[in-house]
N, C-alpha and C positions, 0 to 999 in steps of 0.2 A: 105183364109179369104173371107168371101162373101160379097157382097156389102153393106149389114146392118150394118156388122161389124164396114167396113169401116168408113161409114156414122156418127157411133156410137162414134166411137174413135176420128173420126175427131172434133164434136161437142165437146166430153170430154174434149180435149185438146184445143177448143177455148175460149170454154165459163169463165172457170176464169181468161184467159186472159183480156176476153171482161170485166167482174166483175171490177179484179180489174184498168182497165181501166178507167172505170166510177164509180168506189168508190174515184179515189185519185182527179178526174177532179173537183169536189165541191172547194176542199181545194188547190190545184192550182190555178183555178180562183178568190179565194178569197185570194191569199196570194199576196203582194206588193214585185215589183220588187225591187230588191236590186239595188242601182246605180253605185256599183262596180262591178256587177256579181259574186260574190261572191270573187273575188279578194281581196288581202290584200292592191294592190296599187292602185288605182284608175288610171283610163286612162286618166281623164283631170281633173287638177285642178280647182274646183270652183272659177270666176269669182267675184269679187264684180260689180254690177249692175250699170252703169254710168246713166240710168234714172230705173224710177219703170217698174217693168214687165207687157205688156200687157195682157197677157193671162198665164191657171194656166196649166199645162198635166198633169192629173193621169192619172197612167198605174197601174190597180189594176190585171196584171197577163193575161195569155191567155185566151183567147175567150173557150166557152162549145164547139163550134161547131169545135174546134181543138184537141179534145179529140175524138171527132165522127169521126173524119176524119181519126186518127191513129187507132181506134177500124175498123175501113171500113177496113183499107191498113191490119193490122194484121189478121184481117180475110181473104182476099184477098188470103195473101199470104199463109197462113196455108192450104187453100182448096187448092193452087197451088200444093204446095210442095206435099201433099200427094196424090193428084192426080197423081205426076207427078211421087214418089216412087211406087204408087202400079201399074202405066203403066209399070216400070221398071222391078218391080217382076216379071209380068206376061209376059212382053216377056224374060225376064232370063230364066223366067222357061218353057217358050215355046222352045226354041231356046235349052233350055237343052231333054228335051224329042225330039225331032225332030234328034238330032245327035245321 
């Protein structure tokens, strides 16, 4: 396999990763965290409030640039991995010819 190939397949095999990566990340950061985690029991009962509450926290989901950061690591690792198979191959197959 020559290094185009290589090059070729590798991209093949990342790119609708990266897609759907950054297709679902809209609708993640715009979806509201659930306060149970999706649990049926909740981890701590709500509270009645003995004064009013100073301040309000929304958490409207993760950050865009957490989506970028796993689109980075999955590319990362893809260009690893198959770096590190076709370094494999090619001394299998050295090390075969050579005996």
């Amino acid at each position: 396999m020559t290094v185009i190939r290589r090059i070729t397949a590798t991209i093949l095999a990342t790119v609708p990763s990266v897609l759907g990566l950054l297709a679902t990340a809209p609708v993640a950061a715009a979806s509201p965290v659930d306060p149970n985690d999706g649990n049926a029991f909740p981890t701590s009962v709500p509270q009645s409030p003995t004064s009013p509450p100073n301040t309000t926290i929304v958490n409207n989901g993760s950050p865009w640039w957490t989506f970028v950061l796993v689109a980075v690591g999955a590319i990362a690792v893809t260009l690893l991995v198959s770096l590190l198979i076709s370094r494999l191959r090619r001394h299998d197959a050295a090390t075969q010819i050579a005996h």
